[in-house]
N, C-alpha and C positions, 0 to 999 in steps of 0.2 A: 290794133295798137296795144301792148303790152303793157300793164298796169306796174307804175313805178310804187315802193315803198317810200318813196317819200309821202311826206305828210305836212299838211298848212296847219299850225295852232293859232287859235283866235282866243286871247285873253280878255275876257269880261267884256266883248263887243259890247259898243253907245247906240251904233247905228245900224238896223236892219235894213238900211238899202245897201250897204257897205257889205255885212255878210250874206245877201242875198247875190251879190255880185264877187264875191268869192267863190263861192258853193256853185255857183254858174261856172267860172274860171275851171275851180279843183271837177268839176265833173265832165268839161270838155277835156282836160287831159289827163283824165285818169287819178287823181290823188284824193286822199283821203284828207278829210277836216276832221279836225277834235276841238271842237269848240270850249270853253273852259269858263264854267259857268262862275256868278250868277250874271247872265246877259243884261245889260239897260234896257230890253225890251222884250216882249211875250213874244216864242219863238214862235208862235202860229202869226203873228205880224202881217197884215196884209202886203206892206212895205217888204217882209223880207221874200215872200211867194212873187211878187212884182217885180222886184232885182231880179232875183234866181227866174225867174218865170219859168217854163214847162222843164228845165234842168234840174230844180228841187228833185225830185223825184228819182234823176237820176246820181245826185251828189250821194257818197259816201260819209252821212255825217257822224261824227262822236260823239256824246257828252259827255263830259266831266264833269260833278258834283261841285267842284272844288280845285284850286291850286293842288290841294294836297291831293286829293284821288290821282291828279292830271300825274302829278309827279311820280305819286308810288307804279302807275299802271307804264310809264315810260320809262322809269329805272330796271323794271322787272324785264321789260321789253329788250332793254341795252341799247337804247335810242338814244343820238347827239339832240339837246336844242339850242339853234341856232338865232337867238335873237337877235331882231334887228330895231334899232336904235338910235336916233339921232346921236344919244352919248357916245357909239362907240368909236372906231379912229380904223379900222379894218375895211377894206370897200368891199362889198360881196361881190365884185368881179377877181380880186384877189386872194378869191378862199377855194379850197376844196371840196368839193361836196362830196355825200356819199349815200349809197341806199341805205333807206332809213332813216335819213336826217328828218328832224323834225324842225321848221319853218316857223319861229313864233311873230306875232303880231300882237303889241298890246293896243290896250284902249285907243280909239281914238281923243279922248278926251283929256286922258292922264296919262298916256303909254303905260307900263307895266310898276308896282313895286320894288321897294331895291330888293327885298328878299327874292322876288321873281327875276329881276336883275342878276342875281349873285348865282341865282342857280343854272342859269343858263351855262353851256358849255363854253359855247361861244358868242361874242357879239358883232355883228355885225354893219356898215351906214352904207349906205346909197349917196354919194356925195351928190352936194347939193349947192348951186352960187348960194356963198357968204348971207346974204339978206333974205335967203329963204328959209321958212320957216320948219315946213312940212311936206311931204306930199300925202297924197288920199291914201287911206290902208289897201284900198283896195288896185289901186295900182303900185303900191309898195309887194302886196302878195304876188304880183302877176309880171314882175320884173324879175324879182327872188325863186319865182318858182320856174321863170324862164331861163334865168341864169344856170339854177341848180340841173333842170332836167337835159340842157344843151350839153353843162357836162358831162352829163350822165349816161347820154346817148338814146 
């Protein structure tokens, strides 16, 4: 299988069964995580090694210090990021993708900052019936990243 540039970001993850089932996802097909610290929990987690289970090992993980690291080290890069958003009005079936898009995902708990909002390139919703509220991040990463790589070939 030929490793795509694309790449999943996880902004200040709550839950490590969440990103331990991400990093399960990005390492069954290939893509890169850049996690965007400071996480809500110790990334040795037993919970996130249990999600992930014997796939940690094979996951491509980043870390970021920081929004700000995240940002300087993906502008130097020339990387799009693509957040996704209940706010936005765009359906990620009706976008473009391209190598090297970068895949963001904030908090579960608070989704992301406006400044991290504002800086996105683009944003992205999964529409959703009316009286829903959410869905899981971790099935938001693995629809987005299914979308993006089906275009991508």
């Amino acid at each position: 299988m030929r490793k795509h540039r694309l790449r999943i970001a996880l902004y200040q993850p709550d839950i490590p069964g969440n990103t331990g089932a991400i990093l399960r996802l990005a390492a069954c097909l290939g893509v890169d995580v850049d996690l965007i610290e400071p996480a809500g929990f110790d990334l040795s987690d037993r919970a996130l090694k249990r999600a992930g289970m014997d796939y940690i090992e094979r996951a491509a993980l980043h870390r970021h210090a920081s929004w700000e690291d995240f940002e300087r080290w993906r502008r130097e890069e020339e990387r799009r990021v693509i957040l996704f958003t209940t706010a936005a009005s765009v359906p990620y079936t009706a976008f473009n993708f391209r190598e090297g898009d970068i895949l963001l995902f904030g908090r579960e708990s608070a989704g992301v900052p406006e400044h991290v909002h504002n800086a996105a390139d683009y944003r992205l919703v999964i529409p959703m019936r009316e009286e829903a509220r959410s869905l899981n991040v971790s099935l938001t990463a693995a629809m987005a990243c299914g979308e993006a790589l089906r275009q991508l070939g």
